[in-house]
Structures are given as structure tokens and as C-alpha cells.
C-alpha positions as CSV (number, residue, x, y, z in Angstrom):
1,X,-1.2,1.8,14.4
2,X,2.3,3.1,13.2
3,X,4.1,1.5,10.4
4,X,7.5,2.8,12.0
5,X,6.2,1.5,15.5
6,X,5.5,-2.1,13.8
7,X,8.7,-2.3,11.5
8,X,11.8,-2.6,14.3
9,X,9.6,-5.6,15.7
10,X,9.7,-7.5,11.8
11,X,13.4,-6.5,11.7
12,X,13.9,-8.2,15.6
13,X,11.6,-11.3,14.5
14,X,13.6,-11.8,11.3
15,X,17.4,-11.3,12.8
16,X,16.6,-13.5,15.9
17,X,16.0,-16.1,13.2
18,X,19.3,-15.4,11.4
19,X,17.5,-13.4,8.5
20,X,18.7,-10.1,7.7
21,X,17.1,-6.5,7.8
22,X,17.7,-6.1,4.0
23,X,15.2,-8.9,3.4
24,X,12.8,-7.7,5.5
25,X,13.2,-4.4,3.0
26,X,12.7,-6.6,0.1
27,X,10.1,-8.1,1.3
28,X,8.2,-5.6,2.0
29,X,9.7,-3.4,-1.3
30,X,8.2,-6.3,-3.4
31,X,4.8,-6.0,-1.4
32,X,3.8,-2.3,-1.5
33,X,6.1,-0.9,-4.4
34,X,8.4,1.5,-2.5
35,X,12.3,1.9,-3.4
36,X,14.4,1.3,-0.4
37,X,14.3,6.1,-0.2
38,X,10.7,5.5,-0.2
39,X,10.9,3.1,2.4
40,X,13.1,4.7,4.4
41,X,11.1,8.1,4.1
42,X,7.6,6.1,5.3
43,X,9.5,5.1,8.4
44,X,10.8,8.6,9.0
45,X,7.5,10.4,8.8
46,X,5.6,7.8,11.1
47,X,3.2,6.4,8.6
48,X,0.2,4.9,9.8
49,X,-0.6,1.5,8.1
50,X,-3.7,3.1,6.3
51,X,-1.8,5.7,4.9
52,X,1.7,3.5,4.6
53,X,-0.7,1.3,2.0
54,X,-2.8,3.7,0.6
55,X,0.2,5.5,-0.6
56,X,2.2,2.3,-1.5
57,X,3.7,3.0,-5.9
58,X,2.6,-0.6,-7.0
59,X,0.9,-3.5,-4.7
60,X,2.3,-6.2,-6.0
61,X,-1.0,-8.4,-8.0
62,X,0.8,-11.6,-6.7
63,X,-0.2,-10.9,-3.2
64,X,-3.4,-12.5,-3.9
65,X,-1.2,-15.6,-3.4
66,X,-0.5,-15.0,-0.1
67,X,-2.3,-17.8,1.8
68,X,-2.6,-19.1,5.3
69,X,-3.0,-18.4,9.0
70,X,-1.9,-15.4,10.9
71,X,-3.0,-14.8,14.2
72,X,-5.5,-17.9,13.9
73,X,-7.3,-16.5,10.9
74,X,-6.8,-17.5,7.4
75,X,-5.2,-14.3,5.9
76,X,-7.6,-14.9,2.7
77,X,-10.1,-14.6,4.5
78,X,-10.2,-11.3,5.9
79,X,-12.5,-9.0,4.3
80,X,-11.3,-5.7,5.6
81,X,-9.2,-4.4,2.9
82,X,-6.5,-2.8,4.9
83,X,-6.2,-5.2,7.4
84,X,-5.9,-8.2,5.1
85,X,-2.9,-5.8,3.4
86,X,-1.6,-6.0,7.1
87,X,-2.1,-9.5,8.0
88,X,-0.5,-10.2,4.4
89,X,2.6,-8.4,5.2
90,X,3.0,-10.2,9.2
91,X,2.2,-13.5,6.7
92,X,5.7,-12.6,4.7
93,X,7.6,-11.9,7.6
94,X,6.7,-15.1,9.5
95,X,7.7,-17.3,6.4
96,X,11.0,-15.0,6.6
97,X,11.4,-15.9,10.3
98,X,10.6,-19.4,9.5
99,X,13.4,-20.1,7.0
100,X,11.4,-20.1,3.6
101,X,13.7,-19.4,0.9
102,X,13.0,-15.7,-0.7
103,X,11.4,-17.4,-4.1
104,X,8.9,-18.8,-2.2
105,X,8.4,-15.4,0.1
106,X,7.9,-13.5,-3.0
107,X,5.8,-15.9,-4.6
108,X,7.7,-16.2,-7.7
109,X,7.2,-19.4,-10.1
């Protein structure tokens, strides 16, 4: 699966909930590790998912707090590496779409 195929449809799921594309960049900035460039450059070259996390700067050690259901099952419960990366990630976006305030998104104290 393609990370640039993927990405408009977190940016469309965000907007239609008034959110911005900027946060959507944060929030997934504050995941992986990339600067917005790197970002930007992931999406340009068509990234897979394996390869758009394997080749992520810095996963972010707070992930681990990322909790809850996605796609009825419980995102801390997936054992596949890369998938749980994944189902982390569609975790953030839906808390975006939801209205949690960024703090809380990014897990900070």
C-alpha cells in the first residue's frame, strides 16, 4: 500500500471535520520523525508504508501510548510490527477528526 495513496484520504477525513492539513503534517511529523521536506519528499517518491516507516528519522517512544480501537481491533494489540505502526497512525488521525485537542493527539503530559 502507498503512503502517498493513503495520505490525501487523512487530509479529506481531517478537513471535513474542520481540522487543517498542517495538523495532519504534525501529526504525523511527531510520529515518524520527518521535517515537513522530508515529508513532503516521502509523498513525492510514492513510499510504500514499509519503507515510509522503516525509513522514518525518529519514531516517536510515546507511541507506545497510543491506545484503543481502530478498525475493531485494539491498536495495542496488534502484533505485526508494521501494521500496528499503521493502525497507530489511522488511531491519530481519527482522534484529529474527532476534535481531540493536539496535546492529547500527541500524547503530551
Amino acid at each position: 500500500m502507498i503512503f502517498a495513496d493513503v495520505y490525501p484520504l487523512y487530509v479529506a477525513k481531517a478537513e471535513k471535520k474542520s481540522r487543517t492539513q498542517a495538523e495532519v503534517d504534525e501529526v504525523i511529523r511527531w510520529l515518524t520523525g520527518y521535517s515537513q521536506a522530508e515529508l513532503a519528499g516521502q509523498i513525492e517518491q510514492r513510499k510504500d508504508f514499509e519503507t515510509f516507516f522503516a525509513e522514518a528519522p525518529r519514531l516517536n517512544p510515546a507511541r507506545a501510548l497510543i491506545t484503543g480501537m481502530v478498525c475493531g481491533v485494539r491498536v495495542e494489540a496488534i502484533e505485526d510490527p508494521l501494521m500496528r505502526e499503521i493502525r497507530s497512525l489511522d488511531k491519530l488521525i481519527d482522534e484529529l477528526a474527532k476534535g481531540k485537542a493536539m496535546e492529547k493527539i500527541l500524547r503530551k503530559e
